[in-house]
C-alpha positions, 0 to 999 in steps of 0.5 A, spaced: 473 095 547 475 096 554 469 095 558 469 098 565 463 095 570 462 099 577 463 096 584 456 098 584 453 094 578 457 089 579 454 088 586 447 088 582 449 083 579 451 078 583 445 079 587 442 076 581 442 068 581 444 067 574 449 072 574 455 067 574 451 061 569 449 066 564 453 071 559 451 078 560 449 080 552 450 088 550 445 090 545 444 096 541 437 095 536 436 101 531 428 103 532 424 109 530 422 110 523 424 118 520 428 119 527 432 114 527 434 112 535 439 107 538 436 103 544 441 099 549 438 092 553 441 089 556 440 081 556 441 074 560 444 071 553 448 065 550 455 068 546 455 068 538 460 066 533 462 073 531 461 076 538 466 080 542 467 077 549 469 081 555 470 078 562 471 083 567 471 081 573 466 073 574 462 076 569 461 075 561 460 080 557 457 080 549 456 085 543 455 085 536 459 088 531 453 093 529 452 094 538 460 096 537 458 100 531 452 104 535 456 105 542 461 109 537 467 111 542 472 104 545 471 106 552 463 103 555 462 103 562 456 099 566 454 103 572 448 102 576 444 107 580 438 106 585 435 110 582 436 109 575 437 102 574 443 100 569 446 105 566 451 105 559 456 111 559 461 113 554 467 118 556 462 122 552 456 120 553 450 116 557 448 112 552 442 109 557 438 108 563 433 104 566 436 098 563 435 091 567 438 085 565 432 080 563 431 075 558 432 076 551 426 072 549 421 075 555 422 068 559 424 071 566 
């Protein structure tokens, strides 16, 4: 997986306190019941075993195997915009918006 970030969420980020204490998790959850969906968070988390660890830049970046599964293309950026917050985008689509980073567990 290449993982681009932005200048822009990269500049997002580091205005978050825990930016550089904590890995950043990228998670695809499946949801819906007859019209199955994928929804993007993104998390403040702790790296797993089987996890796929990015660093780009001062950042840690983590996905699953079924998030990379879900994400379906090698390239994924994370882009941030005033407006729409973060945003996960694949060469051939935008996968997200509106996503912060929050803690997994609701714990701000």
């Amino acid at each position: 997986m290449e993982l681009t970030v932005t200048t822009e969420a990269m500049e997002r980020l580091r205005t978050t306190p825990k930016a550089l204490e904590k890995t950043i998790r990228i998670n695809g959850e499946l949801v819906g019941g007859c019209g199955m969906n994928v929804e993007y968070f993104l998390w403040w988390d702790e790296v797993l075993p089987d996890d796929l660890l990015l660093h780009v830049g001062s950042f840690t970046f983590v996905m699953d195997k079924e998030t990379l599964d879900y994400i379906g293309s090698t390239q994924l950026k994370v882009d941030y915009r005033p407006q729409q917050g973060f945003r996960l985008v694949t060469p051939e689509q935008i996968l997200a918006y509106g996503l912060q980073v929050k803690e997994r567990w609701g714990v701000s």
